[in-house]
BALO-913126 format. One record per atom (N, C-alpha, C, O, CB): x, y, z; atom name. Coordinates in steps of 0.1 Angstrom, whole numbers, plus 5000, padded with zeros to 4 digits. Glycine has a CB too. Layout:
<sites>
<site east="X" north="Y" up="Z" atome="CA"/>
...
</sites>
This chain:
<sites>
<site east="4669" north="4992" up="5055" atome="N"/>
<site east="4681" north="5000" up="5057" atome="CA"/>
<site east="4690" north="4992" up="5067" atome="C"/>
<site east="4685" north="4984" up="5074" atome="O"/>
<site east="4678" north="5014" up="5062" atome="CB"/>
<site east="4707" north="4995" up="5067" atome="N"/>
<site east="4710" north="4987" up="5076" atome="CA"/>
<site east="4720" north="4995" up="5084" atome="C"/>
<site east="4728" north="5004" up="5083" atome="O"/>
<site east="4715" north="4974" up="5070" atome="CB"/>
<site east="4715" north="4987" up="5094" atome="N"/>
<site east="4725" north="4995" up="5107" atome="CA"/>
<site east="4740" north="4993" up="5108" atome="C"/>
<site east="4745" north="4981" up="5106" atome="O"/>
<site east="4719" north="4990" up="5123" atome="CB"/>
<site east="4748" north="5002" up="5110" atome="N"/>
<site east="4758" north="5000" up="5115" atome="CA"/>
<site east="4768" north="4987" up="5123" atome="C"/>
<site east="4780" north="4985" up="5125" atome="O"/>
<site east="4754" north="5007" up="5121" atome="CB"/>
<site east="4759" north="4981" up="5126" atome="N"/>
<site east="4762" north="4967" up="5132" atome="CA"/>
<site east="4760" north="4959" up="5123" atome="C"/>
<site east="4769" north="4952" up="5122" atome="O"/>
<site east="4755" north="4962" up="5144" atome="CB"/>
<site east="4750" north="4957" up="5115" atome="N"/>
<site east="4748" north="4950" up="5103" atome="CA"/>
<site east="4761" north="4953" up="5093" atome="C"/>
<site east="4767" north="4942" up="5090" atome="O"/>
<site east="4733" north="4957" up="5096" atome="CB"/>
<site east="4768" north="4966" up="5087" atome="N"/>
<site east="4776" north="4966" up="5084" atome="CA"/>
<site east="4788" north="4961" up="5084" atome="C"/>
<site east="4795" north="4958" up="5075" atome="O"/>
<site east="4775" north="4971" up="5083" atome="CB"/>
<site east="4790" north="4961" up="5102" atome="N"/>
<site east="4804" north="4954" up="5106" atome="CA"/>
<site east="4806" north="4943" up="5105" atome="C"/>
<site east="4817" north="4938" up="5102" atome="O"/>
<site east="4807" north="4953" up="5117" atome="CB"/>
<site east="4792" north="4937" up="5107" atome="N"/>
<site east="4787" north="4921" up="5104" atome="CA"/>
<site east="4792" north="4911" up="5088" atome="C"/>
<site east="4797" north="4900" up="5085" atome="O"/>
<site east="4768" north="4923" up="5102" atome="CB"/>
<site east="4788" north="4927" up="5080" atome="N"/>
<site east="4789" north="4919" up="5063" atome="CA"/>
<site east="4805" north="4920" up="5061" atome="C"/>
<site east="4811" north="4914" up="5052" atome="O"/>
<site east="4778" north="4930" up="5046" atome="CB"/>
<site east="4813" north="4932" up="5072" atome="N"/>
<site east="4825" north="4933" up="5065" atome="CA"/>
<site east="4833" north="4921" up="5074" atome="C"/>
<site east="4845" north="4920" up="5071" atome="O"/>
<site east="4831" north="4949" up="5065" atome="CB"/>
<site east="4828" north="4914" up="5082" atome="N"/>
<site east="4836" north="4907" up="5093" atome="CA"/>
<site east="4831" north="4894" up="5078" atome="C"/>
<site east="4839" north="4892" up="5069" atome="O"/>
<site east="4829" north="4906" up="5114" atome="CB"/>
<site east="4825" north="4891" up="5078" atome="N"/>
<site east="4819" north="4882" up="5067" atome="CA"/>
<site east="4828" north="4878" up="5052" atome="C"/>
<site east="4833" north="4868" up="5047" atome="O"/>
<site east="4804" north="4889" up="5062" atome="CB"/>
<site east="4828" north="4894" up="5048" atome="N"/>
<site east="4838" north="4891" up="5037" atome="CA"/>
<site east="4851" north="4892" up="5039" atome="C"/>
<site east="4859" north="4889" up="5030" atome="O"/>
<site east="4837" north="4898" up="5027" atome="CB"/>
<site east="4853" north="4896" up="5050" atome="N"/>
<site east="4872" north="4890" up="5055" atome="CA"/>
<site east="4874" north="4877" up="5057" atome="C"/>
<site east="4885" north="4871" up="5055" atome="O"/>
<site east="4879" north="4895" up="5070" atome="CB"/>
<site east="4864" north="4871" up="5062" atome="N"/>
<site east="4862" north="4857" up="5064" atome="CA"/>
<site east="4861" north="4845" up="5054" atome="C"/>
<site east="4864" north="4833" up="5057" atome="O"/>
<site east="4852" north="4857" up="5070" atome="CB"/>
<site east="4855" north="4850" up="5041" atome="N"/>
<site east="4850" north="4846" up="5031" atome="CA"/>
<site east="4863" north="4846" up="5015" atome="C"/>
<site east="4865" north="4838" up="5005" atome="O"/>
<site east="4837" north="4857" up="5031" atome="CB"/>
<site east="4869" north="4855" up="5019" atome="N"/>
<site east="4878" north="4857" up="5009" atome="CA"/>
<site east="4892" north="4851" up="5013" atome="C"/>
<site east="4893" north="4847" up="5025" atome="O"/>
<site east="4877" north="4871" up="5005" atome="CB"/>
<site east="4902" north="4851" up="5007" atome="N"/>
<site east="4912" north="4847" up="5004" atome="CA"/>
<site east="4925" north="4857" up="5009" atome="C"/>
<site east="4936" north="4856" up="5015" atome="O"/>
<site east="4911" north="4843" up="4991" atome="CB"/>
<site east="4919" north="4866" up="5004" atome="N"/>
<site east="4928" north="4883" up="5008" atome="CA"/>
<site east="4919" north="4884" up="5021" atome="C"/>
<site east="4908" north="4880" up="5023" atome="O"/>
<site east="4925" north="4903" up="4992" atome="CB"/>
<site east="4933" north="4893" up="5029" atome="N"/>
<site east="4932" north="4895" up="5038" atome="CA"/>
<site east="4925" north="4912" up="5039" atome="C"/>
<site east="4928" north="4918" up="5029" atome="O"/>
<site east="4944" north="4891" up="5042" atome="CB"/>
<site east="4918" north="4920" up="5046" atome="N"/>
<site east="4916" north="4932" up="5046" atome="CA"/>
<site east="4916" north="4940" up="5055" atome="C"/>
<site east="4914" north="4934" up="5065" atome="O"/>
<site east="4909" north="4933" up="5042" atome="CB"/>
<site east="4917" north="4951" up="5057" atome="N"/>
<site east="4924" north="4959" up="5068" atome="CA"/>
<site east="4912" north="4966" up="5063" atome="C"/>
<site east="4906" north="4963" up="5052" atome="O"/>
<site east="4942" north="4964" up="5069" atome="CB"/>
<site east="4907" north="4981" up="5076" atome="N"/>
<site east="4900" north="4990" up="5078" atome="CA"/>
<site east="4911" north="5003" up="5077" atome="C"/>
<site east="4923" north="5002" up="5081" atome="O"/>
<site east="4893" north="4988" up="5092" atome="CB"/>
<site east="4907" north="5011" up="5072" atome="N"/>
<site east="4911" north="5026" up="5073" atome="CA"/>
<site east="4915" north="5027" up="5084" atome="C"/>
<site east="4926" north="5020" up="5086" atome="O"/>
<site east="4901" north="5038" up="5071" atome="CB"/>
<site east="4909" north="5034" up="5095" atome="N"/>
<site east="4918" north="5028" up="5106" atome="CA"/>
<site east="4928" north="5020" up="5112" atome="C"/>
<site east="4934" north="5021" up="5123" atome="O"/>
<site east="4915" north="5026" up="5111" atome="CB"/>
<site east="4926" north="5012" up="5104" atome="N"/>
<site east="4937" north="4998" up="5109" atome="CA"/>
<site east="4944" north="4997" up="5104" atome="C"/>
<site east="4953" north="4991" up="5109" atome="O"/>
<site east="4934" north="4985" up="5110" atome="CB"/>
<site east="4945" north="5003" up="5086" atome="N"/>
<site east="4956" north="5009" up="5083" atome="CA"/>
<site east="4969" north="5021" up="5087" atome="C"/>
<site east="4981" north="5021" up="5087" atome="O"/>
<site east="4952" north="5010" up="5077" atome="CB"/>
<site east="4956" north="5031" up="5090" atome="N"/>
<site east="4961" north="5042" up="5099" atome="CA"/>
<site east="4974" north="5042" up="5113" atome="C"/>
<site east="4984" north="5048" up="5115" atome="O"/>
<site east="4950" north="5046" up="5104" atome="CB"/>
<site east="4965" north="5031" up="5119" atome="N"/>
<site east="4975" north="5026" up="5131" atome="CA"/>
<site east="4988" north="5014" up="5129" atome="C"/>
<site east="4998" north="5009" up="5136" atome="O"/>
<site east="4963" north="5020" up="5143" atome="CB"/>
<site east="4985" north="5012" up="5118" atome="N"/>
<site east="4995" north="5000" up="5112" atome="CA"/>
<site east="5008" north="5016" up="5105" atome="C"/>
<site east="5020" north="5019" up="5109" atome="O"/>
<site east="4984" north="4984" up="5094" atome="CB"/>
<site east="5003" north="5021" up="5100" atome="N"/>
<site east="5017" north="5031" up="5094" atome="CA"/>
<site east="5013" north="5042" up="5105" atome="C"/>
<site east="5018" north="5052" up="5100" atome="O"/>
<site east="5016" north="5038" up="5074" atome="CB"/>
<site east="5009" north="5045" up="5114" atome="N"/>
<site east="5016" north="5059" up="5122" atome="CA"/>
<site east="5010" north="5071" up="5115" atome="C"/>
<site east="5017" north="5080" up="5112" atome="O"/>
<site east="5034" north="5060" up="5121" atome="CB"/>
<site east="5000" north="5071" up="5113" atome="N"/>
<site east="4996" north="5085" up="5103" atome="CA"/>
<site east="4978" north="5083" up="5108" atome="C"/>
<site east="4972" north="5073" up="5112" atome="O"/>
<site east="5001" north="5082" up="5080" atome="CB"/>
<site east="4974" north="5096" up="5106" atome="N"/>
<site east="4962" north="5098" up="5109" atome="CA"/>
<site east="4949" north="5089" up="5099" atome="C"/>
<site east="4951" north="5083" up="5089" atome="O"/>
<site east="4961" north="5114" up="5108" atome="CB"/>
<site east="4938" north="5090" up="5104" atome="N"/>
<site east="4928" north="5082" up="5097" atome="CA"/>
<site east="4924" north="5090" up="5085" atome="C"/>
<site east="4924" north="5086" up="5074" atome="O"/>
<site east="4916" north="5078" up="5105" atome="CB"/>
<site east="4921" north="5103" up="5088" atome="N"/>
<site east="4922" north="5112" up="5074" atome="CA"/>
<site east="4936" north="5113" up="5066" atome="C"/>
<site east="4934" north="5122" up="5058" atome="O"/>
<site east="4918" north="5127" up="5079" atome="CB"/>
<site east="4946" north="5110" up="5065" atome="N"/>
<site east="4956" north="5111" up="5059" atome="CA"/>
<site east="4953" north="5096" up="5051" atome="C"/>
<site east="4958" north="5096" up="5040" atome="O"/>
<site east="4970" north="5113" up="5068" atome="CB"/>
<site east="4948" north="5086" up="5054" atome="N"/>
<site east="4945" north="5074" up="5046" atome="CA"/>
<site east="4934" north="5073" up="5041" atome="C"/>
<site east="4933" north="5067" up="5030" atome="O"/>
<site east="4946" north="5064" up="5052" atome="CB"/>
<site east="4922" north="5080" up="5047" atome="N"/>
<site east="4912" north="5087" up="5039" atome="CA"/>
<site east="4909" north="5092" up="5027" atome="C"/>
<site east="4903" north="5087" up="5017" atome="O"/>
<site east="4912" north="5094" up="5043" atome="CB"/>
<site east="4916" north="5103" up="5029" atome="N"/>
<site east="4921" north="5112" up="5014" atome="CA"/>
<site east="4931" north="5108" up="5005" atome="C"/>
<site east="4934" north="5114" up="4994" atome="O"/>
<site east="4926" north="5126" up="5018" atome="CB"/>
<site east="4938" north="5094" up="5011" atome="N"/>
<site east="4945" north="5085" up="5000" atome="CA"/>
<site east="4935" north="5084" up="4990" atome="C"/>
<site east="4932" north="5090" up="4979" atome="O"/>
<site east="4951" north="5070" up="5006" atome="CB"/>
<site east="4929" north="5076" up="4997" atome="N"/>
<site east="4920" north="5063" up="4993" atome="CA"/>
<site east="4911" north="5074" up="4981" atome="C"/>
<site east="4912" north="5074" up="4969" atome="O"/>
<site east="4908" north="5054" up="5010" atome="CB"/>
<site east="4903" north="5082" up="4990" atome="N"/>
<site east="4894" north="5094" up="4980" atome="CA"/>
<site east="4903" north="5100" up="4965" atome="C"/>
<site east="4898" north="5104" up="4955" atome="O"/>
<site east="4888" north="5110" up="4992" atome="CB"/>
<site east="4919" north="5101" up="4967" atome="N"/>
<site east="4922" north="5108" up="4958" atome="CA"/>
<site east="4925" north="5092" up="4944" atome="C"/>
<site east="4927" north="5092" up="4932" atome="O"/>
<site east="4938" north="5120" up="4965" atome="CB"/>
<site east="4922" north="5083" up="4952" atome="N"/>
<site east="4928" north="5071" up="4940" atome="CA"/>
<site east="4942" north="5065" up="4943" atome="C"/>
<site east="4947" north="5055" up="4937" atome="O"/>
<site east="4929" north="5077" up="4923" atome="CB"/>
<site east="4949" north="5073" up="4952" atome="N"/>
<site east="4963" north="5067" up="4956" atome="CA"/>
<site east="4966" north="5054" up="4962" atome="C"/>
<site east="4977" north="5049" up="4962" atome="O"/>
<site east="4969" north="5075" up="4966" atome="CB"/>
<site east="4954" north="5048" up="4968" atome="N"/>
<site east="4951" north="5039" up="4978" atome="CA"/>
<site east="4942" north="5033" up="4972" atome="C"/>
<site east="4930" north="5038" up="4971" atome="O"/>
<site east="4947" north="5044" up="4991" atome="CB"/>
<site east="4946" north="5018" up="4966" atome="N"/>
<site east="4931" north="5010" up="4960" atome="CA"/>
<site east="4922" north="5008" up="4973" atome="C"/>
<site east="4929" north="5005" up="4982" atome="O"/>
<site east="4935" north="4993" up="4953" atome="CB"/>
<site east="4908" north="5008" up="4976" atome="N"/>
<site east="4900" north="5003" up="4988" atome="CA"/>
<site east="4886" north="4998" up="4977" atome="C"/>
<site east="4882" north="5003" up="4966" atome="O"/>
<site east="4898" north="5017" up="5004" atome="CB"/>
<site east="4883" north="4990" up="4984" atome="N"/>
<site east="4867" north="4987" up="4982" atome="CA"/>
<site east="4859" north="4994" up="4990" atome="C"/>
<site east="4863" north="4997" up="5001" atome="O"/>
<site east="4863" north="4972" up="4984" atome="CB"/>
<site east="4849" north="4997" up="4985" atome="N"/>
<site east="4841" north="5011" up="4998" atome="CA"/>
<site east="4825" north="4993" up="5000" atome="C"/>
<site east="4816" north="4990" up="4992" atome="O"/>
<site east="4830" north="5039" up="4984" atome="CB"/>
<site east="4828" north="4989" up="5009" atome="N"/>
<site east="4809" north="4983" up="5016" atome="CA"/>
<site east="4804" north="4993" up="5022" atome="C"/>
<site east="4812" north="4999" up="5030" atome="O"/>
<site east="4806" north="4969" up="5029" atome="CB"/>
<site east="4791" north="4999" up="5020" atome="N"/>
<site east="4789" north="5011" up="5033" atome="CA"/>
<site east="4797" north="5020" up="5031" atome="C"/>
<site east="4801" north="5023" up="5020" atome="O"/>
<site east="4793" north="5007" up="5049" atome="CB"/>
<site east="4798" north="5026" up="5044" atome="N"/>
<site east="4807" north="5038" up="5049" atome="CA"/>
<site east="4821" north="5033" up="5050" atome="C"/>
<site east="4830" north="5040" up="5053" atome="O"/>
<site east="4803" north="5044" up="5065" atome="CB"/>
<site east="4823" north="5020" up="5046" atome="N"/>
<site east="4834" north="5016" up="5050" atome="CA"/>
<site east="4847" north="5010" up="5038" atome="C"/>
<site east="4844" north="5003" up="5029" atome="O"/>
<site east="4829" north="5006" up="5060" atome="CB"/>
<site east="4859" north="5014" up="5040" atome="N"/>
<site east="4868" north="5012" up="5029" atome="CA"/>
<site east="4876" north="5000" up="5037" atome="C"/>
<site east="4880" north="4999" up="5048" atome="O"/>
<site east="4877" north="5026" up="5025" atome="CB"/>
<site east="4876" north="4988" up="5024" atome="N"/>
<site east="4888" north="4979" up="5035" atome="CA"/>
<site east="4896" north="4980" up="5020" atome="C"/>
<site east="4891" north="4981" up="5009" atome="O"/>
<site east="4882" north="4958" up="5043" atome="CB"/>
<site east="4909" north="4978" up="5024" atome="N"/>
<site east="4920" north="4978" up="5016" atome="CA"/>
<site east="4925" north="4962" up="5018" atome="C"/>
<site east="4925" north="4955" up="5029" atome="O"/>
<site east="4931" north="4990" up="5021" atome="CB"/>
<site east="4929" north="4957" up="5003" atome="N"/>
<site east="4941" north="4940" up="5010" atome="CA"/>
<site east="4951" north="4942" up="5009" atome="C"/>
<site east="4958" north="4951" up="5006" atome="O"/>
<site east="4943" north="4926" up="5002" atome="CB"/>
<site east="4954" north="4928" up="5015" atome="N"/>
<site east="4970" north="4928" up="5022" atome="CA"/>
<site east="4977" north="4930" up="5007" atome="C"/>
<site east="4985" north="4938" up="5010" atome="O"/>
<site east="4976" north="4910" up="5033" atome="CB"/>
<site east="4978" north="4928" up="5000" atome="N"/>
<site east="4988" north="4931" up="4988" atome="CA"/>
<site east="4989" north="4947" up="4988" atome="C"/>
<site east="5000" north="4952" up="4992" atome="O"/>
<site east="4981" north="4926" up="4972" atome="CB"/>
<site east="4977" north="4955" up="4985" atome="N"/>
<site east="4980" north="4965" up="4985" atome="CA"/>
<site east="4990" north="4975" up="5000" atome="C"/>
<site east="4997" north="4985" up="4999" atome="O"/>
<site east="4967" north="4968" up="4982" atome="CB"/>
<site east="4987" north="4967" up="5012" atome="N"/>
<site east="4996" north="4971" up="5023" atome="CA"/>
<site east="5011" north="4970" up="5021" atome="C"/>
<site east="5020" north="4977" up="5023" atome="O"/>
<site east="4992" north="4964" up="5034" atome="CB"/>
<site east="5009" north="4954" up="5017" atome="N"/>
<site east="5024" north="4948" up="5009" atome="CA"/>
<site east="5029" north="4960" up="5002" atome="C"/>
<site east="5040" north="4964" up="5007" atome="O"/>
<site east="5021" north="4936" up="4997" atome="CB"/>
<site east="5024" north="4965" up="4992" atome="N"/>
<site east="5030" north="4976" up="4982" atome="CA"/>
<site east="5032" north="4990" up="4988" atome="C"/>
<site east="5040" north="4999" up="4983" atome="O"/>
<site east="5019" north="4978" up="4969" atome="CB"/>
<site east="5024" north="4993" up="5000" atome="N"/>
<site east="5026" north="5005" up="5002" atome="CA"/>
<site east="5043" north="5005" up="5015" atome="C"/>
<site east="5053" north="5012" up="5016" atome="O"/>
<site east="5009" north="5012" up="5008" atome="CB"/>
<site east="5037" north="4990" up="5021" atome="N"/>
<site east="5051" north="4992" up="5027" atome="CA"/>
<site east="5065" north="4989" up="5025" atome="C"/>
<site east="5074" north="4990" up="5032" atome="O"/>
<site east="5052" north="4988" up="5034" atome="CB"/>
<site east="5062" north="4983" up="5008" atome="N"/>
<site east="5074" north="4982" up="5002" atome="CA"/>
<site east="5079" north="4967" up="5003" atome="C"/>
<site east="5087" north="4963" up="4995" atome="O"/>
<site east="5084" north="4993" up="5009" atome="CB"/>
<site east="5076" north="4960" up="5011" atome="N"/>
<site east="5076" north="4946" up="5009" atome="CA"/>
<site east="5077" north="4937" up="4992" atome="C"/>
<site east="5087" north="4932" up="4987" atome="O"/>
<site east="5062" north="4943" up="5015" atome="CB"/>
<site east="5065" north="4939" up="4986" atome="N"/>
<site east="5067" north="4936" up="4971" atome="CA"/>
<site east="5066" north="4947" up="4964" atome="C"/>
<site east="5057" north="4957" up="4965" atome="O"/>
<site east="5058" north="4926" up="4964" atome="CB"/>
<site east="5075" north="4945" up="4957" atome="N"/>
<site east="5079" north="4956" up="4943" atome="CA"/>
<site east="5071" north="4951" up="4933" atome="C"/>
<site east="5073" north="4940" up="4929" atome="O"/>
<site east="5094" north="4956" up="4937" atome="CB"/>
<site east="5059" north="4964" up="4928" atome="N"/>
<site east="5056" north="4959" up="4916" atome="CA"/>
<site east="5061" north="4960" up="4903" atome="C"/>
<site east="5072" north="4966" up="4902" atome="O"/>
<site east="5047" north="4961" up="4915" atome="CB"/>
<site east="5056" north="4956" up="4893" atome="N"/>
<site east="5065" north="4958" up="4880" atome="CA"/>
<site east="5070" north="4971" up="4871" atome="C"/>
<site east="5079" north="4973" up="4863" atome="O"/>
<site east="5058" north="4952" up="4871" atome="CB"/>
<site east="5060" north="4980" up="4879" atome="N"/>
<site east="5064" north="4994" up="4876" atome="CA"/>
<site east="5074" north="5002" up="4886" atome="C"/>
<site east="5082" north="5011" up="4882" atome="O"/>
<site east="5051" north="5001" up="4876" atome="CB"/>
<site east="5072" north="4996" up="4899" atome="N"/>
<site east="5081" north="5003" up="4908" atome="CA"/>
<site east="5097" north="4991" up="4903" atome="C"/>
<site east="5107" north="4998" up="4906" atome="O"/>
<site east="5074" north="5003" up="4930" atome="CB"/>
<site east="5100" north="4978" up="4898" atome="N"/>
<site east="5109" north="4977" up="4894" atome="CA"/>
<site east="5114" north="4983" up="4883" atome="C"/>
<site east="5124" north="4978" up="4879" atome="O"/>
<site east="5110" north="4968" up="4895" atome="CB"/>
<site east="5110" north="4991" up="4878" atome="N"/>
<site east="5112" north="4995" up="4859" atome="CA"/>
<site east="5118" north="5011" up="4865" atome="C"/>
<site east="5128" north="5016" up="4861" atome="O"/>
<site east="5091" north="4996" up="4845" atome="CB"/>
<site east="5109" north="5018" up="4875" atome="N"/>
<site east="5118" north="5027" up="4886" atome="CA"/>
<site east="5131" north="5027" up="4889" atome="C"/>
<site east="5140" north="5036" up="4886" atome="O"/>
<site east="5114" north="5026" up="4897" atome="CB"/>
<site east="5133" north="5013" up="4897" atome="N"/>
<site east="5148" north="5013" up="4901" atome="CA"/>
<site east="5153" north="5009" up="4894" atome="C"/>
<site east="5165" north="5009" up="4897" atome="O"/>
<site east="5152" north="5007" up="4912" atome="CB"/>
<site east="5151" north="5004" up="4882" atome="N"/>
<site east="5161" north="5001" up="4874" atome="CA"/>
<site east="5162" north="5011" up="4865" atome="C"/>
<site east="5169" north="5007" up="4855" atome="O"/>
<site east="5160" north="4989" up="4870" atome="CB"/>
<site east="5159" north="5019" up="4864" atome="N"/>
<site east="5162" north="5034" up="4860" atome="CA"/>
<site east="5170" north="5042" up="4865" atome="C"/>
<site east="5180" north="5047" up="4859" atome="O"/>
<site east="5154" north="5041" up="4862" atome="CB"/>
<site east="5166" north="5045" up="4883" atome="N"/>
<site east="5173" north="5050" up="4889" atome="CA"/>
<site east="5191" north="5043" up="4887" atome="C"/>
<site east="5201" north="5049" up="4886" atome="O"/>
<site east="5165" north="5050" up="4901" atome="CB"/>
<site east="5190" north="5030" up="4889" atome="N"/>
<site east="5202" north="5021" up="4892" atome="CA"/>
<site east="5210" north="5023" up="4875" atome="C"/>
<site east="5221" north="5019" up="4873" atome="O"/>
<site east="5196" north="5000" up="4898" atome="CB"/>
<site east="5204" north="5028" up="4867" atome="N"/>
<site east="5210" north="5027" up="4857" atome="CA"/>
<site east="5216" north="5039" up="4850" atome="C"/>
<site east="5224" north="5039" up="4841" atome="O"/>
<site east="5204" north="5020" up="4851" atome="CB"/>
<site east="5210" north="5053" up="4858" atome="N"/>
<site east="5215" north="5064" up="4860" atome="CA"/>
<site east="5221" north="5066" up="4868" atome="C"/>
<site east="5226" north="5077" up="4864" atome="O"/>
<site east="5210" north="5071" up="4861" atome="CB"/>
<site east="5224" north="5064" up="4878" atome="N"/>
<site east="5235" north="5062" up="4892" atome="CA"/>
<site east="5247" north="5059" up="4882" atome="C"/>
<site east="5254" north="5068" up="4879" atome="O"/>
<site east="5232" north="5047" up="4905" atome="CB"/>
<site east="5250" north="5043" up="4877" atome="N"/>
<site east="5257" north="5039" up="4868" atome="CA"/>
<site east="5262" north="5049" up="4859" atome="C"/>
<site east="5275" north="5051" up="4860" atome="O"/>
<site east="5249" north="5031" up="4861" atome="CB"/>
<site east="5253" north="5057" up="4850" atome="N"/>
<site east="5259" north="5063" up="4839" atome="CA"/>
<site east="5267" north="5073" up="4848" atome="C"/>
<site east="5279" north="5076" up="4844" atome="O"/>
<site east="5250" north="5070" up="4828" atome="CB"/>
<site east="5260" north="5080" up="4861" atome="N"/>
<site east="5269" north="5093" up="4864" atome="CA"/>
<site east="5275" north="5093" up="4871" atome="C"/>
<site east="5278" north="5104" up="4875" atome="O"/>
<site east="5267" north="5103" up="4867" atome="CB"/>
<site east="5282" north="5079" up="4878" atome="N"/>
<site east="5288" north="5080" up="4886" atome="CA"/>
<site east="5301" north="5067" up="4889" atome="C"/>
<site east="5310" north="5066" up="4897" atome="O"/>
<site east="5277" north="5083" up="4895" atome="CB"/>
<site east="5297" north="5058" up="4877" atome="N"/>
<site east="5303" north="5049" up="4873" atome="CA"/>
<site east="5318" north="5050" up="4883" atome="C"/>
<site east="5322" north="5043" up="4893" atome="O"/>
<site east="5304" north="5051" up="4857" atome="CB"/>
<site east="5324" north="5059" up="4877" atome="N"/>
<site east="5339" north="5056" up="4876" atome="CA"/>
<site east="5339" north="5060" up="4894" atome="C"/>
<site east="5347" north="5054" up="4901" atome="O"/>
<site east="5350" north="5066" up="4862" atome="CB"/>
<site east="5334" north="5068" up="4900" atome="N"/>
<site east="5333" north="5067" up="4917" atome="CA"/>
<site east="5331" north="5056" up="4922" atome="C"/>
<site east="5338" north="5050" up="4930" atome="O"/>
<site east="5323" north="5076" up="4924" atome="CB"/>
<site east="5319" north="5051" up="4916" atome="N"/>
<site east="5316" north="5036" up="4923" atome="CA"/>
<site east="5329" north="5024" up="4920" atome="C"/>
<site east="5331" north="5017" up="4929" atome="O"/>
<site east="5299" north="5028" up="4916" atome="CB"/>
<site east="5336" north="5023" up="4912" atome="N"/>
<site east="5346" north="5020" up="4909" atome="CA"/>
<site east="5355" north="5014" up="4921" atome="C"/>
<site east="5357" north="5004" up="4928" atome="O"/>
<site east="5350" north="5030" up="4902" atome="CB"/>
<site east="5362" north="5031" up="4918" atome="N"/>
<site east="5370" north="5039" up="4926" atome="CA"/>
<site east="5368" north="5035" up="4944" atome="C"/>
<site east="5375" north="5034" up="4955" atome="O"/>
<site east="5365" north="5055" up="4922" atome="CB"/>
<site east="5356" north="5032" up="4940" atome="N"/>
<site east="5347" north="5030" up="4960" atome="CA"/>
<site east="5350" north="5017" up="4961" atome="C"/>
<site east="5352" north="5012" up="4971" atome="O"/>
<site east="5326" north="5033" up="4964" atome="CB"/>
<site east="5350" north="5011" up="4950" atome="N"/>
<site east="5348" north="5001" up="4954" atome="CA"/>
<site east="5362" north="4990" up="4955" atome="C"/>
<site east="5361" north="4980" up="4961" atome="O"/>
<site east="5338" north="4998" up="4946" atome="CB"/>
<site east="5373" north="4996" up="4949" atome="N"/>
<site east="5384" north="4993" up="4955" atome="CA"/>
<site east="5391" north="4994" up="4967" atome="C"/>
<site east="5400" north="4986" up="4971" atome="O"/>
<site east="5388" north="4996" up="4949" atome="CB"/>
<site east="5384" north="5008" up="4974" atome="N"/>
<site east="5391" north="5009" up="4988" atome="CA"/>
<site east="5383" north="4994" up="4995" atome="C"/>
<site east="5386" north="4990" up="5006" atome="O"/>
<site east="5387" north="5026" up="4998" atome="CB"/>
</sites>
């Protein structure tokens, strides 16, 4: 069985080892300002991709990337260009209008 220290050990290992970068639940937590159970229960509901080693969830820097909006993925661009293209239809002739003053 492995202890606790053993675990920190294998997760210090595969941050080290890999290419992606990985953050701790906590270390996510304190990176966005929100509680460790509020990233928690991300992660448990599927909102939050994480790999679980252990007791322990590390999330990668891409996925941080995406939550802080840094890169857009291909679905959140197909979003705004929705949104940007309904703006367009309803409001066209204001933006116009705006855009002459």
């Amino acid at each position: 069985m492995l202890t606790c220290k053993s675990w920190v050990n294998i997760i210090i290992e595969v941050k080290a080892m890999t290419n992606e970068k990985y953050v701790t639940i906590p270390e996510l937590a304190k990176l966005l300002g929100v509680s460790r159970i509020a990233i928690y229960n991300r992660v448990k509901k599927g909102q939050i991709p994480a790999t679980k080693i252990g007791r322990t969830y590390l999330i990668t820097d891409q996925t941080i990337a995406n939550i802080l909006g840094k890169e857009v993925t291909g679905r959140g661009k197909k979003r705004i260009d929705a949104a940007v293209h309904k703006t367009v239809r309803e409001y066209g002739e204001v933006l116009k209008q705006l855009g002459k003053e």
